[in-house]
Structures are given as C-alpha cells and as structure tokens.
N, C-alpha and C positions, 0 to 999 in steps of 0.2 A: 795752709802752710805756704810761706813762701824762700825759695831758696836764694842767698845772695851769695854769686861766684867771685871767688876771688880773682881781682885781676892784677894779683902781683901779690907777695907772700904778706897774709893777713891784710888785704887793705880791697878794699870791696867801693862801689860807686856808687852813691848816696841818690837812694830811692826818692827821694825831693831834693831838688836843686834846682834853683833859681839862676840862669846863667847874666839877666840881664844885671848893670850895670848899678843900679838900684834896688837890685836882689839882695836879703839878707838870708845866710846857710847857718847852719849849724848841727852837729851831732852832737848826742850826749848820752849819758845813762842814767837810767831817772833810778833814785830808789827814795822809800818814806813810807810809810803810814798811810797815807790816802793823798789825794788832789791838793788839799789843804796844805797838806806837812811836809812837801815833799822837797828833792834836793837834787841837783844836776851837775854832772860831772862831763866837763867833756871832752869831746875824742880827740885825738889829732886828725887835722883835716886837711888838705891842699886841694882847691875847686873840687871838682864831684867826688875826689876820693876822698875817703875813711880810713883808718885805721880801727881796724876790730881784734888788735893782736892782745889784749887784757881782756877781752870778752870774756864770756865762760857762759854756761848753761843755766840760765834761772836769770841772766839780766835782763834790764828794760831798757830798750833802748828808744831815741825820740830822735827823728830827724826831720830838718826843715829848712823849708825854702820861701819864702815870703818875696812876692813882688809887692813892691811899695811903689805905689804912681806918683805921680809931679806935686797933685795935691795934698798928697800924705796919706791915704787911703791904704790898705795894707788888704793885700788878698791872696790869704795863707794855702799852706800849700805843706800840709806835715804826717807825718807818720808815727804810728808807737806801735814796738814791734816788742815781743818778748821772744829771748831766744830758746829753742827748745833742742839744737842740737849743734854742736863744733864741729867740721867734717875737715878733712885733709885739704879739700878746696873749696869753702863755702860754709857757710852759717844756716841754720833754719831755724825758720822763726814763724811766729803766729801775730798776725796782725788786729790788732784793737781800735778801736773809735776814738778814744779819749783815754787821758792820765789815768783817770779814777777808774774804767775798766781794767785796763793795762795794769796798775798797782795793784786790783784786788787782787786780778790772776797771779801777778809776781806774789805777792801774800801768802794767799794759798796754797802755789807750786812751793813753798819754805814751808807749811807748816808741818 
C-alpha cells in the first residue's frame, strides 16, 4: 500500500513525472473490461501536481512520465495504482504491474 499526501486540498504530486523538456506526463482513470477494452479519463494536472478531488474508493488510476530522447526512443516511466482508501489528507492505494492486473483487481473489488 502506498500513501499519497496531499499537498494542497485534493491535489497530490504525481508518482511519475518526467521533468525534462521532452518529458510526456499524464494522469488518468482507467476503468473497462480488461487491457483490451479499456477507457481513460483524465485528471487535471499542472507539472507534478494532480488533482484527485473526483477520486473515490474502487478507482484506477494510471500515471506517467515518458522521457522521449532526440531519436525518438520513448523510455516509460508509469504507474497504475487502485485506490483503496480517501483519507482527510491523502489517498491510499495498491500498486499494480500493468492495466490488465490493475482492471482485474478494480473488477473484482465491484463485484
């Protein structure tokens, strides 16, 4: 389990983040079926921060940082996290390998 504090009301600092200038970020909320079928919603973001203020308990969430070098080479840098608790200052969450783990668990934690 990992906890992410807020550091300013509902908006948390994105556990991948690519600072350099060729960096691509992004947050989002996965939800779908499996790896195959799935769908991305995403957060509002300003550099490292997040906003996790629509969150709730049973999402997925997928953040990422991708450094992209000169030649176009892309060498990822991402997280999927399912959240397993809303706390007054902070999120907790269970961390996954991949969409297709992450979606089963989101799956199963609904059924």
């Amino acid at each position: 389990m990992i906890k992410f504090n807020y550091i300013e009301d509902e908006i948390i600092d994105s556990p991948h983040y690519e600072s350099h200038y060729r960096g691509r970020n992004w947050a989002c909320k996965i939800s779908g079926k499996n790896s195959v079928n799935f769908k991305r919603e995403n957060l509002q973001r300003r550099g490292a921060s997040v906003s996790v203020e629509n969150v709730i308990i049973g999402d997925a969430l997928e953040f990422g940082g991708d450094y992209i070098s000169g030649g176009g080479s892309r060498t990822p840098d991402r997280g999927y996290y399912l959240v397993k608790e809303v706390l007054t200052d902070g999120i907790i969450c269970e961390s996954y390998e991949t969409i297709a783990k992450l979606l089963k668990a989101k799956n199963n934690l609904n059924k």
